[in-house]
Structures are given as C-alpha cells and as structure tokens.
C-alpha positions as a printed Julia matrix, in Angstrom:
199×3 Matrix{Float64}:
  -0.29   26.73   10.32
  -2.65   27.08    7.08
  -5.02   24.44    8.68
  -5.08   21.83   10.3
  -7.41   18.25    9.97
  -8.1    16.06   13.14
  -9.33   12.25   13.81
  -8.31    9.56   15.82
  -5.77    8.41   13.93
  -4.71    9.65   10.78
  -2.53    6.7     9.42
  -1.38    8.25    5.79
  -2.24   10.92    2.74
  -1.81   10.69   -1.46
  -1.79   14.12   -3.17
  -3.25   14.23   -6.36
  -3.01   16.36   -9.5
  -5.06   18.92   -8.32
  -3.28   19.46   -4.78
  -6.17   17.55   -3.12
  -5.0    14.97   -0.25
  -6.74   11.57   -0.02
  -6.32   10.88    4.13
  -6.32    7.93    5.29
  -7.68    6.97    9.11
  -7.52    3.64   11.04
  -8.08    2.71   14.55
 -11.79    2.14   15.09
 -13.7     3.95   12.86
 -11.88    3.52    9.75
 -12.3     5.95    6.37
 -10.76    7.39    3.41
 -11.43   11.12    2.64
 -10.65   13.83   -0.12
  -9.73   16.94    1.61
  -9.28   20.2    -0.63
  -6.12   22.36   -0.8
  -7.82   24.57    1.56
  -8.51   22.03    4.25
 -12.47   21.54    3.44
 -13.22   18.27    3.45
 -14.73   17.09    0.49
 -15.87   13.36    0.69
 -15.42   10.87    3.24
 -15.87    6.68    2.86
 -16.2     4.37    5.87
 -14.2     1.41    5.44
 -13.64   -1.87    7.0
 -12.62   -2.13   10.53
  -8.85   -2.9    10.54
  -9.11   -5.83   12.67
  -7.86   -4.24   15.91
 -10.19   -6.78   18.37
  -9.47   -9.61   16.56
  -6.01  -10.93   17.72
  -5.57  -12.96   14.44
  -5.81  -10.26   12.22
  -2.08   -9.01   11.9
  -3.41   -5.83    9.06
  -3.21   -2.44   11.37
  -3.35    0.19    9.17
  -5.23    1.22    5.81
  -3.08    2.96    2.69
  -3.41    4.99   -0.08
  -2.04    5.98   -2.91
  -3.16    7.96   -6.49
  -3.02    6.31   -9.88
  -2.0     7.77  -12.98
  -5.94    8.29  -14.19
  -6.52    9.97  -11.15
  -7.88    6.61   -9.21
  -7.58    6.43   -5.61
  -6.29    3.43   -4.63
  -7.06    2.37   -1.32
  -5.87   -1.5     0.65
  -8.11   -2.19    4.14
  -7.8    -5.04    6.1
  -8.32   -7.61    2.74
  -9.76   -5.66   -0.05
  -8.25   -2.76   -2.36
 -10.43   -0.79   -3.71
 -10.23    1.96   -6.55
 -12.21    5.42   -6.25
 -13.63    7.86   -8.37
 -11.68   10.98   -7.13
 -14.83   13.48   -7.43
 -17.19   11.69   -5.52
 -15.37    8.99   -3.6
 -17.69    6.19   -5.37
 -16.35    3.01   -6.37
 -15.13    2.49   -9.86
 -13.99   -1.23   -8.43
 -13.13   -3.16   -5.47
 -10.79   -6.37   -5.41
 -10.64   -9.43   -2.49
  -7.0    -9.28   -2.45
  -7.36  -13.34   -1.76
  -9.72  -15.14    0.87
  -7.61  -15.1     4.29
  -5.26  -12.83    3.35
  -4.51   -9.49    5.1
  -3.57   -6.42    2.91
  -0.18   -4.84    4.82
   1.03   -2.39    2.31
   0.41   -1.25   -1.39
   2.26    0.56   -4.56
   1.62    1.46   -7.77
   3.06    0.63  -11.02
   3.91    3.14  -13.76
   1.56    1.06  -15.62
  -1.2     1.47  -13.63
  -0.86   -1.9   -11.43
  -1.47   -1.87   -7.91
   1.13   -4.88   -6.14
   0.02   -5.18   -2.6
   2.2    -6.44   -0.09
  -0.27   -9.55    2.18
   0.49  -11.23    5.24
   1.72  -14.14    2.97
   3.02  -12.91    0.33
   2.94  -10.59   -3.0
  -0.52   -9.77   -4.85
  -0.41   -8.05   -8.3
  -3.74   -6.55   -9.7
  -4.76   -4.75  -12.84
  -5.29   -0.98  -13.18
  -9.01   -2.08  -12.69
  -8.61   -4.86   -9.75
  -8.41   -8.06  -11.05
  -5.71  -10.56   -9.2
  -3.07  -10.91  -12.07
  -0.71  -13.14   -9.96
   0.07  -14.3    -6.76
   3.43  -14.82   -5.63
   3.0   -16.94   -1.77
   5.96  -16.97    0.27
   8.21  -14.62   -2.08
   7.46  -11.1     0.23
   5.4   -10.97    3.28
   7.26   -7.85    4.96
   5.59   -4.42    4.96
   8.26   -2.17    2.7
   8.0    -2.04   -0.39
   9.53    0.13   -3.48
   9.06   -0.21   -7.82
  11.27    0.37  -10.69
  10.26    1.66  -13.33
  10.38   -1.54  -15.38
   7.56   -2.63  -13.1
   9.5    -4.98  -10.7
   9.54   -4.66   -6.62
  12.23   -4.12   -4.5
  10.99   -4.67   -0.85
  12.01   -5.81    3.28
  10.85   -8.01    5.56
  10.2    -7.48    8.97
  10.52  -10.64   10.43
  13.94  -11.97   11.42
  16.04  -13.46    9.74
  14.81  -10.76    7.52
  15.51  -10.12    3.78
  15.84   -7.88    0.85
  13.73   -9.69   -2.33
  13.76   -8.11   -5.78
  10.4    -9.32   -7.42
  10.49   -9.25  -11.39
   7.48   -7.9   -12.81
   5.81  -11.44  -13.79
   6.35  -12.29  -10.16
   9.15  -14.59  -10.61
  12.11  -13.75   -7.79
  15.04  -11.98   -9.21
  17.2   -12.14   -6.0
  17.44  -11.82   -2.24
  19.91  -10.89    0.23
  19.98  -12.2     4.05
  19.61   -8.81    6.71
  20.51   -9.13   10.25
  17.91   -7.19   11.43
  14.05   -6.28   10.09
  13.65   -3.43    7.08
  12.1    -0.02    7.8
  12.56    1.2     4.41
  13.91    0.77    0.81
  14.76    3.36   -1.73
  16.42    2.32   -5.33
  18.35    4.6    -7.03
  18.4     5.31  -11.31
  21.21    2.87  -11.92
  19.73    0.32   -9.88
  20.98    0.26   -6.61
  19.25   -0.66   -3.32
  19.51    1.12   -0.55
  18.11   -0.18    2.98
  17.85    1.32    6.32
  17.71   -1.47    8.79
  16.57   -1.36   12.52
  20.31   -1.07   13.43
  21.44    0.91   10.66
C-alpha cells in the first residue's frame, strides 16, 4: 500500500490529466477534494448535505467526474457545480431544476454534463446552463454516452427499462427489463450491454 486516504464515507474518485484524484465523500459531512499522486491532500470543498435526515430526499450520494478542460464536475443533492482544478474555486454552479434531486452524472465528448434526476434527464452546457429537460424519459441511476453525444442508461425501478436518449433529448428507443439495471456498457458498433439484478 503506497497510501492510503480515510473519511466517513468515500462515495467515488475522477483522475485527471495530471494523475490527481478528485474524491468524493457523502454521509454527513459532505466534500469534494483534490488529492495529489502522492496522497497529500490538496484542496477540500464542503458541499451540501445529501439529504440523509430528510426522508423525502431520495439523492444519497455526490459524483464526480473531469471534463475535457480540466473542470471538475461535481452533482450534490440538486446542484452541479464546475471547479477550477488548482484551487477548488468555482468557475460555475447550476440548479439542476427546483425540486429535483441530482442521482447520477456524465460527461459528453463535447463538454456537456447530462445528469441523471429523480424525474428525469437534465442536459447542461460545458459552463452550466440547463440546455434541455427531458421529464419522465430516464429517472434510473445508470447511465452511459456515445460518442455522438446520446445516452444509453437503466432504471432501477421495476418494471425497469433500457432508454437510448438522442442527443437533443428526444427518445430513440427502449426495451422492457424484468428486473432493475446495475450497469450499462455500449460497445464501438453500437451494442448495449446490461447487467441486470438477476443477470
């Protein structure tokens, strides 16, 4: 073991160019921090409480993931927000929509940021800004992208699905699952793979 980095909960890590991880941690005290390749860390930023007392707040964990400029993109409870990588400061921060509950988020070859709510599918720009809105179409908490820019993702609830989201956020297809999605992976040719909670 090189090193090692402790909290409560450490709920997910981005690498970026430089082999730096971005760390994620929920649970009660909730932050985002850039930890060096040598295990120092180098900034840390509180963020919202996940919702954990609140019964009606179905968000659990925060998520992060690196942009293509180097951004670090980061969803809690109902905001995204996009950080400078040196110093952790904001370079801008996006309601996702009033009510809504970030679940999940990816990023675009583009530089878009789709975010996966407790309703449905949320597209912003590289720099925040709600581009669409697609209610209804996703509300599970897997999600994959093509490299055209469209979403391939699972619900969890049952009857669950498989949805293909075009880029403009018009549905492409679906296809009925017996059981809830734990993870999707698409292939170069286009394929869909699924693993299921039975298989």
């Amino acid at each position: 073991e090189l090193w090692s980095l402790r909290s409560d909960s450490l709920e997910g890590l981005a690498v970026g160019e430089s082999d730096e991880l971005y760390v994620v941690s929920g649970i009660l005290y909730p932050f985002v921090s850039r930890v060096s390749p040598g295990g120092q860390e180098v900034w840390r930023v509180p963020l919202p409480p996940g919702g954990f007392d609140d019964p009606t707040l179905s968000f659990r964990r925060p998520s992060v993931a690196v942009a293509a400029d180097g951004t670090v993109v980061v969803g809690s409870v109902n905001r995204v927000y996009g950080l400078d990588p040196k110093s952790g400061e904001p370079r801008w921060k996006s309601d996702v929509l009033p009510g809504l509950h970030h679940r999940s988020l990816a990023l675009s070859l583009d530089g878009a940021v789709l975010v996966v709510a407790e309703r449905g599918l949320v597209r912003l720009s590289a720099d925040g800004r709600v581009r669409w809105w697609g209610e209804g179409k996703f509300s599970g908490e897997v999600l994959t992208l093509r490299a055209d820019g469209s979403a391939v993702g699972a619900t969890r609830e049952v009857p669950a699905l498989v949805l293909a989201v075009r880029a403009d956020g018009s549905e492409a297809w679906r296809f009925p699952l017996e059981f809830e999605g734990r993870s999707v992976s698409v292939d170069r040719s286009g394929g869909v793979y699924v693993v299921s909670e039975f298989g």
